[in-house]
TITI-345219 format. One record per residue (C-alpha): residue number from 1; residue in one letter; y negated, x negated, z negated. Coordinates in Angstrom, 1 decimal. Layout:
REC   num   residu        v        u        w
REC   NUM        A        Y        X        Z
...
//
This chain:
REC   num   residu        v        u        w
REC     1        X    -52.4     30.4     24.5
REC     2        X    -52.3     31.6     20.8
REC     3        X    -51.8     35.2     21.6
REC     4        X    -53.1     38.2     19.9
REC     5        X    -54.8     36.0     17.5
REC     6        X    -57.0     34.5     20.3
REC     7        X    -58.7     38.3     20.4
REC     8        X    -58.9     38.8     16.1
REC     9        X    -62.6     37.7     15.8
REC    10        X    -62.9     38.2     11.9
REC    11        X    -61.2     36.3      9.2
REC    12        X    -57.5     35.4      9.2
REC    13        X    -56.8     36.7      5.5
REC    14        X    -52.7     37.5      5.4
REC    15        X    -51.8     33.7      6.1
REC    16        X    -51.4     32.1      3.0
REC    17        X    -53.5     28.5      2.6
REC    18        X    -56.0     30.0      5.5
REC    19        X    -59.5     30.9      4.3
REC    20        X    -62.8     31.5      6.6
REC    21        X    -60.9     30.9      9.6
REC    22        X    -60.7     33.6     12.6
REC    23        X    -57.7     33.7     14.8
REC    24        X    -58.8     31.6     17.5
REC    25        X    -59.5     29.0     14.9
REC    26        X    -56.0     29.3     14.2
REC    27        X    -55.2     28.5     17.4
REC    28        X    -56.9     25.6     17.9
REC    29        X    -55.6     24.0     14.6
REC    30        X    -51.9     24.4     15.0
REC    31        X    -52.2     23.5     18.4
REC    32        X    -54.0     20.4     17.4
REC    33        X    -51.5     19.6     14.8
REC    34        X    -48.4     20.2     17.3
REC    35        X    -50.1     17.5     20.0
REC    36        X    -50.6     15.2     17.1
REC    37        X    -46.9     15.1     16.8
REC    38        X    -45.9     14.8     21.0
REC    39        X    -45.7     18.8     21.9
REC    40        X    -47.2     18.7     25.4
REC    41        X    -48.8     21.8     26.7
REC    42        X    -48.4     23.4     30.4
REC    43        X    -51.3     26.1     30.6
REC    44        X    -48.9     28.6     33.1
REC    45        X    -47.0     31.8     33.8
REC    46        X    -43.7     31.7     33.9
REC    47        X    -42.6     33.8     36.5
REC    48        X    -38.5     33.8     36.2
REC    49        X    -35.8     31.6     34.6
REC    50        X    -32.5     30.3     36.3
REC    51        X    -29.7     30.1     33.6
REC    52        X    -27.0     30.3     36.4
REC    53        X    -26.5     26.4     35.5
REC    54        X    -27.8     23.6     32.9
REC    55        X    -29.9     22.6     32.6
REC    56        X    -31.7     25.7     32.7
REC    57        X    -34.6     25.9     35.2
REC    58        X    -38.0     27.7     34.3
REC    59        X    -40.2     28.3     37.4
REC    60        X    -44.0     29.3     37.0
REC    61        X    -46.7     29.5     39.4
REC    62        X    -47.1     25.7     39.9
REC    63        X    -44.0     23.9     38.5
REC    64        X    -39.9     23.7     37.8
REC    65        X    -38.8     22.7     34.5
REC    66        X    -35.5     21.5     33.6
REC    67        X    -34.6     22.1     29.9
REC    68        X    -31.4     22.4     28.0
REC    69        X    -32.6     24.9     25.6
REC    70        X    -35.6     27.6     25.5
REC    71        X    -37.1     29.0     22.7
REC    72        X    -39.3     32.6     23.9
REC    73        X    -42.2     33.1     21.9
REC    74        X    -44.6     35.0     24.6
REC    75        X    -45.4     37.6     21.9
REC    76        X    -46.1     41.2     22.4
REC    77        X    -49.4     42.7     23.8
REC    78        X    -51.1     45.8     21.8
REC    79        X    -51.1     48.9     24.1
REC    80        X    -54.9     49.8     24.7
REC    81        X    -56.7     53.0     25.2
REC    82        X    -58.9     51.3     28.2
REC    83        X    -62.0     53.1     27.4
REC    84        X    -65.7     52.3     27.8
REC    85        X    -66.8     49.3     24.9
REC    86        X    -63.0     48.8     23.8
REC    87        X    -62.4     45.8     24.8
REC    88        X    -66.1     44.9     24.3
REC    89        X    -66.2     45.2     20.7
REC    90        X    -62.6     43.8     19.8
REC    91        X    -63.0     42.0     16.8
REC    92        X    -66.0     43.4     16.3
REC    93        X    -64.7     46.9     14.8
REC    94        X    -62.4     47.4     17.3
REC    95        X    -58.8     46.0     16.0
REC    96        X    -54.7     47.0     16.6
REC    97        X    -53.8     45.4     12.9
REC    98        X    -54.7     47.3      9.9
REC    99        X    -52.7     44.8      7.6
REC   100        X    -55.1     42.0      9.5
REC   101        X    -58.3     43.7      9.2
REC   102        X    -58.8     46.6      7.4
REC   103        X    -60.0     44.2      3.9
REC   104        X    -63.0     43.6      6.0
REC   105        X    -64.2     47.7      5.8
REC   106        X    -63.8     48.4      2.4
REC   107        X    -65.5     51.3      1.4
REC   108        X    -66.3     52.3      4.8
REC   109        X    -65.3     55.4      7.1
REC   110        X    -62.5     54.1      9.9
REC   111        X    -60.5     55.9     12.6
REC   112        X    -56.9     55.2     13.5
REC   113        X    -55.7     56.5     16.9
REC   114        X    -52.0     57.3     17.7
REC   115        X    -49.2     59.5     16.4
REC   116        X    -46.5     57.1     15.6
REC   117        X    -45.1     55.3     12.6
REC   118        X    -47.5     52.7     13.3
REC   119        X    -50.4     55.2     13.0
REC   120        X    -49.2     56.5     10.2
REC   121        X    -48.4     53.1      8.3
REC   122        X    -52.0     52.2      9.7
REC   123        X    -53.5     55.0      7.6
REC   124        X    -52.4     54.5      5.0
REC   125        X    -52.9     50.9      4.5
REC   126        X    -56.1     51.6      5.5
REC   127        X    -56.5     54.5      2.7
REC   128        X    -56.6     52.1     -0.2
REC   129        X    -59.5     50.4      0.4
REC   130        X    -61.5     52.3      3.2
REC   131        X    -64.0     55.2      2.0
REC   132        X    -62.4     57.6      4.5
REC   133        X    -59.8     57.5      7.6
REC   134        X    -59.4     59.7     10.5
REC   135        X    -56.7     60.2     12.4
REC   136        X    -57.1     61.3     16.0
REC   137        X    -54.2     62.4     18.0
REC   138        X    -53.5     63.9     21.7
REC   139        X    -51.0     66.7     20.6
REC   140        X    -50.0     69.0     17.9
REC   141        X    -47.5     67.6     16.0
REC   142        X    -46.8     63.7     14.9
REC   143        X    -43.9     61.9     16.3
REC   144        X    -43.7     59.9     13.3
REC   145        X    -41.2     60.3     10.9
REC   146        X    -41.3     63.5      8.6
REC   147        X    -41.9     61.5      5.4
REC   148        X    -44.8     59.3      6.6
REC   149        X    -46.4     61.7      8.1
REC   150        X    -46.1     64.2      4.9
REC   151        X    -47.6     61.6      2.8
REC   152        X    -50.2     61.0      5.6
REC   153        X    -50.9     65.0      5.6
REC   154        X    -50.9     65.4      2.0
REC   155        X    -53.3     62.2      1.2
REC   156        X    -57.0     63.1     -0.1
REC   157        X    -58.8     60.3      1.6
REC   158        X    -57.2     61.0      5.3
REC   159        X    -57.8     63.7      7.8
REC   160        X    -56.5     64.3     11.2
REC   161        X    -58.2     65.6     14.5
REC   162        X    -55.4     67.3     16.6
REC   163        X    -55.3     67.6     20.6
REC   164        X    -58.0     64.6     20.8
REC   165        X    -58.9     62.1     23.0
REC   166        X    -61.5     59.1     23.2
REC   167        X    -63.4     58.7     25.7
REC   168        X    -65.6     55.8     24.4
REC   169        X    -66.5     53.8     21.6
REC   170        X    -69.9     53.8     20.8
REC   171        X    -71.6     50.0     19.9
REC   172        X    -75.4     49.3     17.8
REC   173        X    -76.8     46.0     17.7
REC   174        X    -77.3     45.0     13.7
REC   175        X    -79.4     42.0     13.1
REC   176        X    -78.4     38.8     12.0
REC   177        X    -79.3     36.8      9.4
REC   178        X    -81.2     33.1      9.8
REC   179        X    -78.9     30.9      8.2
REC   180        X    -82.6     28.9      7.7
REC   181        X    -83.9     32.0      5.2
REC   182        X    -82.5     33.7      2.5
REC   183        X    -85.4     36.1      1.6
REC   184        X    -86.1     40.0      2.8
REC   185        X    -87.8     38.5      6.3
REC   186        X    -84.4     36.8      7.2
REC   187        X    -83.1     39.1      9.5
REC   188        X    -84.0     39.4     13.2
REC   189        X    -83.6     42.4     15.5
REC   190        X    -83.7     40.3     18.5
REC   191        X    -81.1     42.3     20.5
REC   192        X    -80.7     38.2     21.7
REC   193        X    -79.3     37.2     18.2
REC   194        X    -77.9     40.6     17.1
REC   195        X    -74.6     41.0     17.1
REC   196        X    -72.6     44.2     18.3
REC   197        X    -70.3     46.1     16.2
REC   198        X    -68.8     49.6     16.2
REC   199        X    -71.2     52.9     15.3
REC   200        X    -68.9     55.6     16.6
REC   201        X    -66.6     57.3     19.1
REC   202        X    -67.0     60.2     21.5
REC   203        X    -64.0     62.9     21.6
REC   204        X    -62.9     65.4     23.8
REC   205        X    -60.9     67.5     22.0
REC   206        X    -59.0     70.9     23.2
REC   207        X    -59.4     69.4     26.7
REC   208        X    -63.2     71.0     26.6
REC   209        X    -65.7     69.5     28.5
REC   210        X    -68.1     69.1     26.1
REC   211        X    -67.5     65.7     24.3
REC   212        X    -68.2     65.3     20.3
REC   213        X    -69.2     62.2     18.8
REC   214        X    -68.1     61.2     15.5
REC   215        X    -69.4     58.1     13.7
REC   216        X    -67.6     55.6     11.9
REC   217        X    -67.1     51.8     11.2
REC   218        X    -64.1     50.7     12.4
REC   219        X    -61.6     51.8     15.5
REC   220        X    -57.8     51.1     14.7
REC   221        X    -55.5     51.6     17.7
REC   222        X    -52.1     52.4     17.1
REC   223        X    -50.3     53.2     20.2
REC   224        X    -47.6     50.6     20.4
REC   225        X    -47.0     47.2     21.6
REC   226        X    -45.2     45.7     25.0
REC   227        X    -43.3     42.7     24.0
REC   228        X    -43.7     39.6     26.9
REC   229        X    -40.3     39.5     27.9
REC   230        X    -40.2     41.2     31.6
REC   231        X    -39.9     37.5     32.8
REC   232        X    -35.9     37.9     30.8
REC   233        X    -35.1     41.3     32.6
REC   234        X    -30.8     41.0     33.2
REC   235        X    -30.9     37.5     31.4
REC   236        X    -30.7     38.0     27.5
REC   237        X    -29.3     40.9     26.2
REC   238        X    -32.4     43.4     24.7
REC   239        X    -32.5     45.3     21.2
REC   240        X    -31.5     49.3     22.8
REC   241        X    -33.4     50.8     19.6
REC   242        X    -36.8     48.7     20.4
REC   243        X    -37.2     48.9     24.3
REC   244        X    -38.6     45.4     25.5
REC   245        X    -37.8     43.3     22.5
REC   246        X    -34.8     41.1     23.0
REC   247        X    -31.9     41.6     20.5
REC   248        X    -31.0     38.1     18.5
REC   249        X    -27.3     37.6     16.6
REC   250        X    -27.1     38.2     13.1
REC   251        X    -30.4     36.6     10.8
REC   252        X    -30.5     33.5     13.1
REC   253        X    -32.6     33.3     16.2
REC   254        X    -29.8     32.6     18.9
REC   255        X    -29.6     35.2     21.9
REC   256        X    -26.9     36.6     23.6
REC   257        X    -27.5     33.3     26.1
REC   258        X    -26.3     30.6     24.4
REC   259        X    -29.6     27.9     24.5
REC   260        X    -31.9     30.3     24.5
REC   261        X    -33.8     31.6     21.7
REC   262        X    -36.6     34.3     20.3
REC   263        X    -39.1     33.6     17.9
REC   264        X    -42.1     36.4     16.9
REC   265        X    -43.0     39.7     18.0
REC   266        X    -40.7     39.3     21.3
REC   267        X    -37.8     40.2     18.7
REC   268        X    -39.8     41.6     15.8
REC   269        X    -40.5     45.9     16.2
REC   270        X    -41.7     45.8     12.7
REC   271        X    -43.7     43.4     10.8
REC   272        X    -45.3     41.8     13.8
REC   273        X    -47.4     39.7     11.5
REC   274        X    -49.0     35.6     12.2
REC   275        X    -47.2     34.7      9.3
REC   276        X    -44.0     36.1     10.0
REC   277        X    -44.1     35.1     13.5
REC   278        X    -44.5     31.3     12.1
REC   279        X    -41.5     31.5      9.8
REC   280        X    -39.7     33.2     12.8
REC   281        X    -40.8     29.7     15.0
REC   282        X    -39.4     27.4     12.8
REC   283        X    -35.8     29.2     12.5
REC   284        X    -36.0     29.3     15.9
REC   285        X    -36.6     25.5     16.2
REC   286        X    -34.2     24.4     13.8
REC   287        X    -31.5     26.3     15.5
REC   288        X    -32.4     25.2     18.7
REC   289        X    -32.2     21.4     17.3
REC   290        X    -28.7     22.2     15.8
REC   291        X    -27.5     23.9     18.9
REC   292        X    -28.5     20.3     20.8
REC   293        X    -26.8     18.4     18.4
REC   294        X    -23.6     20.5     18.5
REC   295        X    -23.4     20.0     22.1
REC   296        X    -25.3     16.4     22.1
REC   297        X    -27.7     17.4     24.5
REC   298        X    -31.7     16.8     24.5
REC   299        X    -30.9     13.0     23.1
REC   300        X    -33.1     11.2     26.0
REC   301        X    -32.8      7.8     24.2
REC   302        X    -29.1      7.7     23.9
REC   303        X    -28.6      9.6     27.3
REC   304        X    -30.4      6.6     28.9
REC   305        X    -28.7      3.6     26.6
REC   306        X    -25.2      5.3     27.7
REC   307        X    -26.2      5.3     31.4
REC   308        X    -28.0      1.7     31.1
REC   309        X    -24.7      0.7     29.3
REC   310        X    -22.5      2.3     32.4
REC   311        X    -24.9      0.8     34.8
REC   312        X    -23.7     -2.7     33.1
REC   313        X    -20.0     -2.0     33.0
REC   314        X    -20.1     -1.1     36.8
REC   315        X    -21.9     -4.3     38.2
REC   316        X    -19.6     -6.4     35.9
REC   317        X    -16.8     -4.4     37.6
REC   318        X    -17.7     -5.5     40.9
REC   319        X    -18.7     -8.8     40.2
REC   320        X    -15.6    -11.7     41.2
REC   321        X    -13.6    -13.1     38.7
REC   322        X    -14.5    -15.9     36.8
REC   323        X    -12.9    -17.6     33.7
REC   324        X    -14.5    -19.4     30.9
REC   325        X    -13.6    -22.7     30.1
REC   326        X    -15.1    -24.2     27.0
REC   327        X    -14.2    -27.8     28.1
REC   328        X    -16.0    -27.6     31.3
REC   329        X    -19.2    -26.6     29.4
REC   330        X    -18.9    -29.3     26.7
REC   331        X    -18.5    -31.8     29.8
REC   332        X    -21.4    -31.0     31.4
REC   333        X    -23.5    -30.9     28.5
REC   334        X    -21.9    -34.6     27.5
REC   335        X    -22.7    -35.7     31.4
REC   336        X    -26.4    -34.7     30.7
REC   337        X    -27.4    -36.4     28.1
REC   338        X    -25.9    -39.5     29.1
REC   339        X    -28.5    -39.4     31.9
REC   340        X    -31.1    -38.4     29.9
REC   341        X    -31.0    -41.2     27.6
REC   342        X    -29.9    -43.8     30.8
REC   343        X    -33.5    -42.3     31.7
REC   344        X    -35.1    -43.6     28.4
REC   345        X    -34.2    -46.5     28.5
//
């Protein structure tokens, strides 16, 4: 749970209020503060949903849940190279958000890998504060649009490597420092306490055999991303311009399903951002609580007083009939204390 934050080892440093905080401490925080206030968490996969009738029915590997409304927020995964010490040193040099990380290698030579928009954006983010930034791409040619990917050519501080491929990212064990000592003999090289970071990468480029390695600090992939939505396939209706995310009405959060809703990077192709993806949650939860109101559903107190309160009507229903006679009830009150006193005395 949490994401692609659960994977961003450094600091958290576009969320505003957040400060020395990685992503899995994040996590951990709002998902503290959400059981603080009754959320209860089913660690699952959900396999399909049944919206053929309401309530709607989400099955996962172990369970069936009956809900009246769902709001999707699985998120979207960041499309890997799957090469040697990638997934190894994530967080450690090895990122798929420039706007997240790149503060944390100013001044210091980076690589971005794709050929997209996203590469291009990447780079150039990156550009303002990194010493230098290389692109590496497989072909000849971007696909990005024609004006990023002028300004990308035409910039000082970024080159490009055409008809390239990784093959690994390279890893060095730096020391770390003794939070007991401050002075020169702080550091240890104790491969036991060192901790791993980026040094490099190894290319192949012009499909030659003979790899090249190219040193640098940081590793920014830019490839794409696969929105978690499979589970929706012929459900919701999906965005045709942004394969995989689903496609919400107007600036609110609703679906084409009515009771369902998308919240984050399953219906955002362009910031894709913590923040944003927070914002997007709570639209998503205040429409879903105005939808259940609108159709007075999701009300479990008043759902069970109206059925105790049936429950009632029926038995009273079937009971025989009887009618009340005040006098009768003053007589037998009269007729008891008369003994009670005769039994006094």
């Amino acid at each position: 749970m949490g994401g692609q934050l659960q994977g961003k080892g450094v600091d958290v440093e576009n969320y505003p209020g957040l400060t020395n905080m990685t992503g899995p401490g994040v996590v951990a925080s709002m998902r503290n503060q959400a059981a603080m206030y009754g959320a209860v968490f089913e660690v699952d996969i959900v396999t399909h949903i049944d919206v053929s009738n309401r309530p709607f029915k989400v099955y996962t590997n172990s369970s069936i849940i009956s809900t009246h409304s769902i709001i999707v927020a699985t998120g979207a995964e960041s499309r890997w190279l799957n090469v040697s010490g990638e997934y190894e040193l994530r967080g450690n040099g090895v990122s798929s958000c420039a706007t997240c990380d790149g503060a944390a290698f100013y001044k210091k030579d980076v690589v971005v890998v794709g050929g997209g928009d996203s590469a291009m954006e990447d780079a150039l983010v990156l550009a303002r504060t990194s010493k230098s930034v290389i692109i590496i791409h497989r072909r000849d040619e971007f696909r990005a649009s024609k004006v990023l990917a002028k300004r990308v050519l035409e910039h000082p501080n970024i080159k490009v490597i055409w008809n390239a491929t990784v093959t690994e990212i390279l890893g060095e064990i730096v020391p770390t420092r003794d939070d007991g000592d401050v002075g020169e003999d702080s550091f240890t090289d104790s491969s036991d306490t060192g901790k791993k970071i980026v040094s490099g990468i190894l290319l192949r480029v012009n499909q030659d055999t003979e790899l090249i390695t190219l040193k640098c600090d940081a590793v920014f992939v830019a490839i794409g991303h696969d929105p978690n939505t499979s589970f929706l396939k012929d459900i919701v209706e999906f965005d045709n311009g942004h394969p995989g995310y689903i496609k919400t009405i107007g600036k609110s959060t609703k679906t084409s399903i009515p009771g369902i809703f998308a919240a984050g990077d399953v219906s955002d192709a362009i910031y894709r951002q913590a923040i944003t993806s927070a914002g997007s949650g709570a639209a998503a939860a205040l429409d879903t609580e105005r939808w259940l109101s609108e159709n007075n559903l999701g009300n479990e107190a008043a759902e069970f007083e109206a059925e105790l309160l049936a429950e009632m009507l029926a038995n009273t229903r079937q009971s025989p009939a009887y009618e009340y006679n005040v006098y009768e009830e003053s007589a037998s009150f009269v007729k008891g204390t008369k003994e009670s006193a005769r039994g006094e005395l």
